[in-house]
C-alpha positions in Angstrom: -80.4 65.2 42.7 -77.1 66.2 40.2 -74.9 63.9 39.0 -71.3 64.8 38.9 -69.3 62.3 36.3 -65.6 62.6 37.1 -63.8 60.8 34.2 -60.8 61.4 31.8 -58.5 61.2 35.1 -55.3 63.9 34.6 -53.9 64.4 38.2 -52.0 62.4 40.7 -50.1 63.8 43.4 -52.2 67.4 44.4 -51.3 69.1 47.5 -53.5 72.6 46.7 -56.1 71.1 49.3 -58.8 72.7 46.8 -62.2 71.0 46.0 -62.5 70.1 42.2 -65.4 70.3 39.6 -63.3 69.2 36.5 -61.1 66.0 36.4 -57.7 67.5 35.7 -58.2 68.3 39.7 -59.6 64.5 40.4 -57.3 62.7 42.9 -54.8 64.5 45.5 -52.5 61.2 45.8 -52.1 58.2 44.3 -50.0 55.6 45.3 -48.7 52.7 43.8 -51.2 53.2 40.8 -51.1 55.2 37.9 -53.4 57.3 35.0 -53.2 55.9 31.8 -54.9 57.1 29.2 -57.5 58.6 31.0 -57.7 55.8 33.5 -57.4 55.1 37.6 -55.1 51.7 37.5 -53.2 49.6 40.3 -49.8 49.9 39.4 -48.5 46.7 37.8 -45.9 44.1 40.1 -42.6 43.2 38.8 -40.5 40.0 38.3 -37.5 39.0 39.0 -35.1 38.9 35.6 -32.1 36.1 35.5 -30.7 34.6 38.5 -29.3 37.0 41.7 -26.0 38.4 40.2 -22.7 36.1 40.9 -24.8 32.8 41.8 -23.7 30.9 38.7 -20.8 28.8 37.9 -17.9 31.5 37.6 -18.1 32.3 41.3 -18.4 30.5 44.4 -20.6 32.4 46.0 -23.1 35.4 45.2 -22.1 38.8 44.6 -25.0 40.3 46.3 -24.3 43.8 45.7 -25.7 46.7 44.6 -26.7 47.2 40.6 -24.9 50.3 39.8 -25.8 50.0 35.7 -28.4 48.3 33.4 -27.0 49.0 29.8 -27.8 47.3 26.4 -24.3 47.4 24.5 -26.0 47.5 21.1 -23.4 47.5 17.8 -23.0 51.1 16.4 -22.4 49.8 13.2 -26.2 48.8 13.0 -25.7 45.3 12.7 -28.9 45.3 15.1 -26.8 42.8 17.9 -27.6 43.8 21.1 -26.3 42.5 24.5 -27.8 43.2 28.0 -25.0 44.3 30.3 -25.2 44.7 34.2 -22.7 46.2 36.6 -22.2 46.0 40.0 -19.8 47.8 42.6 -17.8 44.8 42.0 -18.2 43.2 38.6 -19.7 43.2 34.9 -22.4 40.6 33.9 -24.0 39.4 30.5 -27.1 38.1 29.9 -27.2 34.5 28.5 -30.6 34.1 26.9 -30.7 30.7 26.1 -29.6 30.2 29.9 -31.9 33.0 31.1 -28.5 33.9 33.4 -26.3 36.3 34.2 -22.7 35.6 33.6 -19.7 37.0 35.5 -17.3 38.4 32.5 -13.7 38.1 33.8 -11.0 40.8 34.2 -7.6 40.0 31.7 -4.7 38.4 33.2 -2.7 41.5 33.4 -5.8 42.7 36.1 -5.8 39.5 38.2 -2.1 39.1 37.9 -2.1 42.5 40.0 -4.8 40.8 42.6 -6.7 37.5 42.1 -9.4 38.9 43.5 -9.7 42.2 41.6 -12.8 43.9 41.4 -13.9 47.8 40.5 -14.2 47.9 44.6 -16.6 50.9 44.6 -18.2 51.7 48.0 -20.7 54.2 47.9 -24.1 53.9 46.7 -24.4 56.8 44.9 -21.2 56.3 42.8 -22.9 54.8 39.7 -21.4 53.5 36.6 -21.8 55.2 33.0 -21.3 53.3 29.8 -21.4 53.7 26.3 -20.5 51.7 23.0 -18.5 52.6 20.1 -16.1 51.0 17.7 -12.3 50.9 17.5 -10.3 50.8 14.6 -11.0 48.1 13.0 -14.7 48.7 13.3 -15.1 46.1 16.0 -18.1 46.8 18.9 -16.1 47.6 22.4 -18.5 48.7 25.7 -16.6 51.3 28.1 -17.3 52.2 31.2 -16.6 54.1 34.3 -17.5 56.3 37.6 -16.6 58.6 39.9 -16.3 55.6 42.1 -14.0 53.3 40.4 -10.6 53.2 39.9 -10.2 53.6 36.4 -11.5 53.8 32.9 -12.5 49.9 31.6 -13.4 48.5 28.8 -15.3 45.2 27.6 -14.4 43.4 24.3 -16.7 40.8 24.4 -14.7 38.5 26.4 -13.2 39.9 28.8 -12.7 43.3 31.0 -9.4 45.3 30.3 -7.7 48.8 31.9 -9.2 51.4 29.0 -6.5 53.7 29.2 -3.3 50.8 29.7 -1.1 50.4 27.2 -0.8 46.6 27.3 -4.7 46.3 27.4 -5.4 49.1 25.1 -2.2 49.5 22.6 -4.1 52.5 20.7 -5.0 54.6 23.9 -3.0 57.9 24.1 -3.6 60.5 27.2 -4.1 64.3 27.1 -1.2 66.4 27.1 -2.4 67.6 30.7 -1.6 64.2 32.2 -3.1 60.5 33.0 -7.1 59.9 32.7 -7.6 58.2 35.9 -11.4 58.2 35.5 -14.7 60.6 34.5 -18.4 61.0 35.6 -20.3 60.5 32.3 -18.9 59.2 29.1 -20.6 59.2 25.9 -19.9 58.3 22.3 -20.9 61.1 20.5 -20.2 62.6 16.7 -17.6 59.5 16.4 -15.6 60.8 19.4 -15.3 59.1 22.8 -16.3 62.3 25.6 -15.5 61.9 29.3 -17.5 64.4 31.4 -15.6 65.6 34.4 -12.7 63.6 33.4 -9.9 63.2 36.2 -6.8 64.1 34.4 -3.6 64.2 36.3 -5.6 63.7 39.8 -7.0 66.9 39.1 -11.2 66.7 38.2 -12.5 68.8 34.9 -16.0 70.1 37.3 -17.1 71.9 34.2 -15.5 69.9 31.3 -15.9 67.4 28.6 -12.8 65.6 27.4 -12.9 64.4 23.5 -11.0 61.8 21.6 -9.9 62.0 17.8 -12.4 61.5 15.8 -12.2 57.4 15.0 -10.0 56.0 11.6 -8.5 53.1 10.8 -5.1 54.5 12.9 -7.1 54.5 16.2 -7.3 58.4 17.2 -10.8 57.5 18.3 -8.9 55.8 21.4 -6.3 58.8 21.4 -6.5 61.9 23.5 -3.1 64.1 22.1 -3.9 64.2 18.5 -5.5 66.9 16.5 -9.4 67.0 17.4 -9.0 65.8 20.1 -9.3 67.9 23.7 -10.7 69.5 26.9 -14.1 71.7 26.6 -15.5 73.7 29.2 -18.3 75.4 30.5 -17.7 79.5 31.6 -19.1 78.8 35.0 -18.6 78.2 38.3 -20.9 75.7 38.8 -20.4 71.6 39.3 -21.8 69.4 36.5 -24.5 66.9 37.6 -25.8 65.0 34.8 -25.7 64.6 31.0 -27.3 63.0 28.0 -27.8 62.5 24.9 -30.8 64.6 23.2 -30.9 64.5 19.5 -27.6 65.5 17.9 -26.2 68.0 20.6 -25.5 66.6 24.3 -27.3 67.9 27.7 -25.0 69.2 30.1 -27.0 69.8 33.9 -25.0 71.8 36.4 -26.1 73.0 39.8 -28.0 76.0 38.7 -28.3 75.8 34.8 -28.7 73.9 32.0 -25.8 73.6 28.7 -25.7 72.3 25.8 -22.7 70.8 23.7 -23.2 71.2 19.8 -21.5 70.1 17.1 -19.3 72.3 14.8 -18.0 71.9 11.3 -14.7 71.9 12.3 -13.2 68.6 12.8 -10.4 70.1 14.6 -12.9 72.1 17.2 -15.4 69.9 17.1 -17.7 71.3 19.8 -19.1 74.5 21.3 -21.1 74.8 24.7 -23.9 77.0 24.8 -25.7 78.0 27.9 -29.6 77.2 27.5 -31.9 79.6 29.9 -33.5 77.9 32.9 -34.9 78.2 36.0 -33.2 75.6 38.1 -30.3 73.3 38.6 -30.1 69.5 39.0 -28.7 68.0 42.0 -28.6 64.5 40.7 -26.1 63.4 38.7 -27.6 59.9 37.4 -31.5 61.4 37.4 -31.5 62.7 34.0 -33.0 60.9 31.6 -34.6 62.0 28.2 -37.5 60.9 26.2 -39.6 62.5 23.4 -36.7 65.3 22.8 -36.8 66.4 26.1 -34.3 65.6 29.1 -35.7 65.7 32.4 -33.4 65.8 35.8 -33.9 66.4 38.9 -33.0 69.1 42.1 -33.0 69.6 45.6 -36.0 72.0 44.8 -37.7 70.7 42.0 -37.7 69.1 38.5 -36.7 70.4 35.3 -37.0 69.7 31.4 -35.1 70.8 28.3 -35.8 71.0 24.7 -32.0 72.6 24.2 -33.5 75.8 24.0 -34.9 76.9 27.1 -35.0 74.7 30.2 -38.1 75.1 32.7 -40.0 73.3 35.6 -42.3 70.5 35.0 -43.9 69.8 38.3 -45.8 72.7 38.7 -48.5 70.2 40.5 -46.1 69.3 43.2 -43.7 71.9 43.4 -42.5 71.0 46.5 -42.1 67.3 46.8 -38.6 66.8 46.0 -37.9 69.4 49.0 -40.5 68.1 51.1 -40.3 64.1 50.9 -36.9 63.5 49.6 -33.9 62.5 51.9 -32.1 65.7 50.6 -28.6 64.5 52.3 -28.7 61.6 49.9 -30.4 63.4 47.0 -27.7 62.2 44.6 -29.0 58.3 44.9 -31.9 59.4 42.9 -31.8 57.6 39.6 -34.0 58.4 36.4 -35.0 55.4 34.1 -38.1 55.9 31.6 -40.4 53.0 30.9 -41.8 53.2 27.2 -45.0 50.6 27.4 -46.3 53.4 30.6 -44.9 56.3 29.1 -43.7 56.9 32.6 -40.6 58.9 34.0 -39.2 56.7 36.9 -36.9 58.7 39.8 -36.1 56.2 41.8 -35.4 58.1 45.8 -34.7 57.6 49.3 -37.7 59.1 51.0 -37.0 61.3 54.2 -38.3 58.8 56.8 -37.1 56.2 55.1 -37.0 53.0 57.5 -34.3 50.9 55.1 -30.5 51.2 55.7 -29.1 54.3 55.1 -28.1 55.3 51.1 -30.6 53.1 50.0 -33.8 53.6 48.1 -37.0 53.1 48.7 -39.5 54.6 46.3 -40.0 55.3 42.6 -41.8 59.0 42.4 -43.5 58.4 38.4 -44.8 61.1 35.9 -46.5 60.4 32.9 -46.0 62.8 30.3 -48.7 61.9 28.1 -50.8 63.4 30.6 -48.9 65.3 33.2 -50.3 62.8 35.9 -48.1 62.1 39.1 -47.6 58.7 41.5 -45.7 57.7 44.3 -44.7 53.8 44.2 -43.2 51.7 46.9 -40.4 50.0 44.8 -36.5 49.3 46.4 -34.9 50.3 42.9 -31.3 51.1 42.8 -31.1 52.2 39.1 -33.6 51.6 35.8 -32.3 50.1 32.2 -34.0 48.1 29.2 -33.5 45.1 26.8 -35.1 43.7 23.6 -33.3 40.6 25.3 -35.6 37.6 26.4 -37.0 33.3 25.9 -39.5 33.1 23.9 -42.7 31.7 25.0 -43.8 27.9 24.0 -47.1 27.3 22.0 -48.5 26.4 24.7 -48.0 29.4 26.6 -49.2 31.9 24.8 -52.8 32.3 26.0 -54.6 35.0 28.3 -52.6 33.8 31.4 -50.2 35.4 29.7 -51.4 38.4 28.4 -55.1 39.3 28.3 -55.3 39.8 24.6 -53.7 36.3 23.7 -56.8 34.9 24.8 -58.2 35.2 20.8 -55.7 35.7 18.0 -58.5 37.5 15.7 -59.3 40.5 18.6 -55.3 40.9 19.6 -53.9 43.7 19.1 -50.4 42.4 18.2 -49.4 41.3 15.0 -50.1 37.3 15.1 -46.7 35.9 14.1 -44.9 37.9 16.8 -47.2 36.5 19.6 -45.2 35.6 22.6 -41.8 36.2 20.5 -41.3 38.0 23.6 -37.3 39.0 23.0 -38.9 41.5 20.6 -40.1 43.4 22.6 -38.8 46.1 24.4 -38.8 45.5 28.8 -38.1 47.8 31.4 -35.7 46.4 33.8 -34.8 47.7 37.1 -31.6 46.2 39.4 -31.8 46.4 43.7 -28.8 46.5 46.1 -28.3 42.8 46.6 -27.4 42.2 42.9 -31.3 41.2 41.6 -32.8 42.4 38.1 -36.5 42.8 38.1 -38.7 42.8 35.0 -41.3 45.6 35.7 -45.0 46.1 34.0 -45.7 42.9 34.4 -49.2 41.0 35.6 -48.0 39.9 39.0 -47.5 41.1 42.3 -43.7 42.2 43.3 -40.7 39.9 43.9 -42.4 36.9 42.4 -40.4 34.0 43.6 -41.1 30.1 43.5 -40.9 28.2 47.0 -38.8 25.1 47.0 -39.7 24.2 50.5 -42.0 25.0 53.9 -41.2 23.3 57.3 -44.2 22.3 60.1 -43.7 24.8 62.7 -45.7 27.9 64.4 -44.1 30.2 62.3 -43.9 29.1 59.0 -40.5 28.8 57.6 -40.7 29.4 53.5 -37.4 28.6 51.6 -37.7 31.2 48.6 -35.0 33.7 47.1 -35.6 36.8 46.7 -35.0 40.7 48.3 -37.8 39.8 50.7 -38.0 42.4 53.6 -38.8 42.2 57.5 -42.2 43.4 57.4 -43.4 42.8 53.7 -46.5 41.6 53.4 -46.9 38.6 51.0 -49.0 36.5 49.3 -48.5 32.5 48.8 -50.2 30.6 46.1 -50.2 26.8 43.9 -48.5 25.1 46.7 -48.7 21.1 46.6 -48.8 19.3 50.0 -49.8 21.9 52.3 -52.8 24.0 50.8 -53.8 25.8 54.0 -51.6 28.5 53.4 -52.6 28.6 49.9 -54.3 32.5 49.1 -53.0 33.9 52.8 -51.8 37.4 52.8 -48.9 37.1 55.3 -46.5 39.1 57.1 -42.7 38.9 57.4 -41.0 38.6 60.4 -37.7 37.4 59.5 -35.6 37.2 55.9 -32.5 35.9 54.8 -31.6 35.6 51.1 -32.8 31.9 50.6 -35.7 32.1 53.0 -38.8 34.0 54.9 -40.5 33.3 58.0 -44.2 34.1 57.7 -47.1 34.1 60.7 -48.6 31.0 59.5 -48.7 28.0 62.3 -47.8 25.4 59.8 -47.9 23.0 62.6 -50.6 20.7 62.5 -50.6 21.6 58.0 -50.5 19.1 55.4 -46.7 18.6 55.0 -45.2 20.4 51.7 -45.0 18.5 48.6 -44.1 20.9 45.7 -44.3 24.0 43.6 -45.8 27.8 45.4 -45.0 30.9 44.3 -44.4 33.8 47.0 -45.4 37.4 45.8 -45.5 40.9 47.8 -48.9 42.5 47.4 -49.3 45.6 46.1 -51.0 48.3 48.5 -53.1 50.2 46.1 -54.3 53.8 47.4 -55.9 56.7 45.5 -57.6 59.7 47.0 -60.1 62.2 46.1 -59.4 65.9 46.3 -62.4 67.4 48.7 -65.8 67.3 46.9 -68.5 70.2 47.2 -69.4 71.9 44.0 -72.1 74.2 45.8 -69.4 76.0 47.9 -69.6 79.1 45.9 -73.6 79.2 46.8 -72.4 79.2 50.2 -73.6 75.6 51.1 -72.9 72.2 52.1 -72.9 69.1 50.3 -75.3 66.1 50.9 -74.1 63.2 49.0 -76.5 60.1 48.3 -74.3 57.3 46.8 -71.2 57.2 44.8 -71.1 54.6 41.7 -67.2 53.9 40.6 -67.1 52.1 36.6 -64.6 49.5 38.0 -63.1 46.3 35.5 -65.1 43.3 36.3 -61.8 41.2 37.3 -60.8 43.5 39.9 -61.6 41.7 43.1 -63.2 43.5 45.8 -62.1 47.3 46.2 -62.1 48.8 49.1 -63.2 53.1 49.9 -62.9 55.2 53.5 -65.3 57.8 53.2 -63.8 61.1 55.1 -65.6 64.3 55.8 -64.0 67.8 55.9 -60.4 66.6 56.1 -60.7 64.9 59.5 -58.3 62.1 60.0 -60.6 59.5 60.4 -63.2 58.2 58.3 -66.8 58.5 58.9 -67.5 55.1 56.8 -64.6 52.5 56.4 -63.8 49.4 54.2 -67.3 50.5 52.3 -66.9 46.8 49.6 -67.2 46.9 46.1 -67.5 43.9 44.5 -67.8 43.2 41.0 -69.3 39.9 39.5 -66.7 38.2 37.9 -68.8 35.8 36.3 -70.1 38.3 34.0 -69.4 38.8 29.9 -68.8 42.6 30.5 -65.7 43.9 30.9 -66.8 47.1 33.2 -69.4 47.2 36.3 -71.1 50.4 37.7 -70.6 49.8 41.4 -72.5 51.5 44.2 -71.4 52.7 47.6 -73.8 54.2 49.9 -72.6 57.4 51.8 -76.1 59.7 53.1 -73.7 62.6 54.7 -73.9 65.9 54.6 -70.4 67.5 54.8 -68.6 71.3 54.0 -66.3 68.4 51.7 -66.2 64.7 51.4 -62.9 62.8 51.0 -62.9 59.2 49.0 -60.1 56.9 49.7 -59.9 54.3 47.1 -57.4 51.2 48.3 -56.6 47.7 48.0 -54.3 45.6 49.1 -53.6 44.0 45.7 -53.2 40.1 44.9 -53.0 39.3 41.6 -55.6 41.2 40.6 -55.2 44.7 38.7 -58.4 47.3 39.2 -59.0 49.5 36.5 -61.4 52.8 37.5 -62.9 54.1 34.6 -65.2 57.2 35.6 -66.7 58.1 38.9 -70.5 59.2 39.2 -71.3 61.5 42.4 -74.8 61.6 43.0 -75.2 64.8 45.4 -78.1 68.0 46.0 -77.3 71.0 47.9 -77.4 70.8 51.3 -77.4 73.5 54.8 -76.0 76.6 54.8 -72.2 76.2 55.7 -73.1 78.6 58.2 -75.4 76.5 60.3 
């Protein structure tokens, strides 16, 4: 009998449909999981961050919109101050720490003296916001901001939101010569200079150009467009500009079909020069780039592509054509990059093409991991990705392994013991939906966790909760006083409004509710092998005895389907593996039983996940040759 050890995991989405022997060729898809560092791991849930978006005392009702722009407006100066700033197609929040809210910042007087109800009234989902920060004259921190979808250039001081390029709101802005800045695409502050990419100037749109300030002084040219230094750039080409960012000290421009870049001179009066970098494929999505470890990576109808600045070329040479194959190409521009550090994952956050949500929504996150070129698919409704260092900071009493598996003992941590549970220190991926939530992701729950505040007697169980709950999401309930019978149920949703779900639980004849319950949506873990049979080149089948998987002993029961030659059905189904939790070890060999013969065996892995993260660490094949794949 051989034993074939499959460990050191590299792959994740693999369409080639050919058998492996080494584990770079391991698993064809995985979904909502992840390889990290070697290992096969259920993707973590997410939380939800701050209260929903306009539900707090400045308003009188919710915004409930969609998040169009997670930014931290950190001081350029290097003061270290950082604030966590969100946007919506209606209005700019701040973070409140101390609060753990979200407060509405208000437009000036000048703004709602033009309409009370004023708002940036943008109304398509793929018009999202870009923002940078930089300082005026006095060497004060000021955020702007601005789309293709809004109405103008803004600004925020710190108190409140002003007209950018008014007079009255903004006495050192100046225009180009060519005419009024109504609004741009990007904007960046870059080699002291405020740069609008495909500025509107004069209702006319710059497609190809960059528009620079004066560089900034105590006499304000870095607000001013008509003074020396300042101007228009652009690109000799045809092409529309989709996407830039910051890489380093020169700035990535993507256009349809090629990649530039915009480097600084030594001229302060011609600041710039754009230089076309060689590559082998456009981006398609303007708010999909995103850069990390000198690269920036974007996104086309045809594929994915990365640049250094000095030659730009495809990295999804495993799945060449998913993009074209399971993205909604007519809303290919809601895609939205993010990048989340503690995964070392690239997030593209897509509309799939049989996508059952609303139209121009999204609903999934397709994740690379560049540390080891490993691909995912997760089911996540993310409208755009951001970060903070912002966060409470946990009591004494909190800081244990309910938190955090390595609090459990301060001398075998591996964080340094007088920042334990200082948790604003560190750095979070955030992620913001289309009815104005922020979520917290990589963290040890399930998704949308929510605490219940009520559940009524009835045949379908009535939960009052709030959160983006969905018709059809399948949830799990836990820690509720009173009526404990639906304690540990993994239920479905049949109906959802924002401060409640109905559930099929017959709450009836239950204890009546008392207190406390937290509602989660379980994660449906799935990874698959690529088809197994290392004797096809001897011309023969496989016969396979038993398969052990090296599984973390706090996984709960896993689940494999056992299929053979790539027929639709499995031969064995919902095969348990079950480690002992009551054991010291932190890893269990687990057996499954197969006795088939088979020109290639399939393993599904799966779990419908609550609370409970499974960690595969190698897979052990125990297999002989078997009949000629003649017979």
């Amino acid at each position: 009998m051989d034993i074939y050890e499959i460990t050191g995991f590299k792959t994740g989405l693999e369409h080639s449909g050919v058998n492996f022997l080494d584990p770079a060729d391991a698993f064809e898809i995985i979904k909502n999981g992840y390889i990290y560092r070697q290992e096969l791991k259920s993707r973590m849930g997410f939380i939800q961050f701050g209260n929903q978006l306009g539900n707090q005392k400045l308003v009188d009702v919710p915004d409930g919109t969609r998040v169009l722009g997670i930014f931290e407006n950190v001081d350029p100066a290097g003061s270290g101050t950082r604030e966590l700033l969100v946007i919506t197609t209606k209005y700019l929040y701040s973070y409140d720490e101390a609060t753990n809210i979200f407060d509405q910042i208000p437009f000036n007087a000048r703004l709602l003296g033009i309409d009370p109800a004023y708002d940036f009234n943008i109304t398509s989902n793929d018009e999202y916001v870009s923002g940078t920060t930089y300082l005026t004259k006095a060497g004060a921190k000021r955020f702007v901001f601005t789309g293709k979808g809004m109405s103008s250039v803004y600004f925020y001081d710190g108190t409140e939101v002003g007209e950018f390029t008014n007079a009255v709101d903004n006495p050192d802005y100046a225009a180009p010569p060519e005419g009024a800045l109504t609004k741009a695409t990007k904007v960046h502050w870059f080699g002291e200079r405020l740069n609008f990419f495909v500025p509107v100037i004069a209702a006319v749109p710059y497609q190809q150009g960059v528009l620079y300030s004066g560089i900034r002084d105590s006499s304000g040219n870095g607000d001013k467009f008509n003074v020396a230094g300042a101007g228009i750039l652009s690109a000799d080409t045809y092409e529309l500009m989709k996407g830039t960012i910051i890489l380093g000290d020169i700035i990535i421009m993507k256009f349809q079909s090629s990649d530039w870049s915009l480097e600084k001179t030594r001229d302060a009066f011609n600041p710039y020069f754009v230089r076309k970098i060689p590559s082998v494929l456009g981006t398609d999505a303007t708010f999909s780039t995103v850069s990390w470890n000198y690269e920036a990576k974007s996104l086309g109808e045809n594929g994915l592509i990365t640049t250094d600045g000095r030659r730009s070329v495809r990295f999804d040479n495993k799945i060449p054509y998913f993009t074209r194959d399971q993205f909604d190409q007519s809303n290919i521009e809601l895609t939205y990059g993010g990048f989340a550090r503690d995964t070392s994952q690239f997030m593209f956050a897509y509309r799939e093409k049989e996508s059952q949500l609303a139209d121009e929504t999204q609903d999934k996150v397709l994740i690379y991991n560049y540390e080891e070129s490993t691909w995912a698919v997760y089911d996540q409704r993310f409208s755009v990705f951001g970060e903070t260092n912002n966060g409470s900071n946990l009591a004494w009493n909190e800081i244990d392994e309910t938190i955090k598996d390595s609090w459990e003992r301060w001398d075998t941590t591996d964080e340094i013991w007088s920042r334990i549970g200082v948790v604003e220190a560190v750095q979070k991926t955030l992620a913001g939906d289309d009815e104005g939530f922020i979520y917290q992701l990589n963290v040890d729950y399930d998704d949308y966790a929510a605490s219940i505040t009520a559940i009524n007697q009835a045949a379908s169980a009535v939960v009052a909760v709030e959160g983006a709950f969905k018709i059809g999401d399948r949830v799990y309930i836990r820690d509720v006083v009173g009526m404990t019978e639906i304690n540990d149920q993994i239920l479905t949703v049949s109906a959802a409004t924002g401060a409640a779900i109905t559930v099929n639980f017959n709450s009836t004849d239950a204890t009546a509710y008392v207190s406390g319950g937290l509602v989660t949506k379980v994660i449906d873990f799935e990874a698959k092998l690529t088809p197994f049979n290392p004797y096809r080149d001897q011309g023969r089948k496989c016969f396979i005895s038993h398969i052990e998987f090296l599984i973390n002993s706090d996984a709960g029961s896993v689940f494999i389907d056992l299929y053979e030659d790539e027929e639709e059905a499995p031969f064995k189904s919902d095969i348990e593996l079950s480690p002992d939790n009551t054991l010291t070890k932190k890893r269990q060999w687990i057996t499954a039983i197969v006795d088939q013969e088979s020109n290639f065996l399939n393993v599904l892995i799966k779990k419908e996940n609550a609370l409970q993260p499974i960690v595969i660490s190698s897979i052990r094949i125990h297999c002989s040759p078997g009949s000629l794949t003649s017979n």
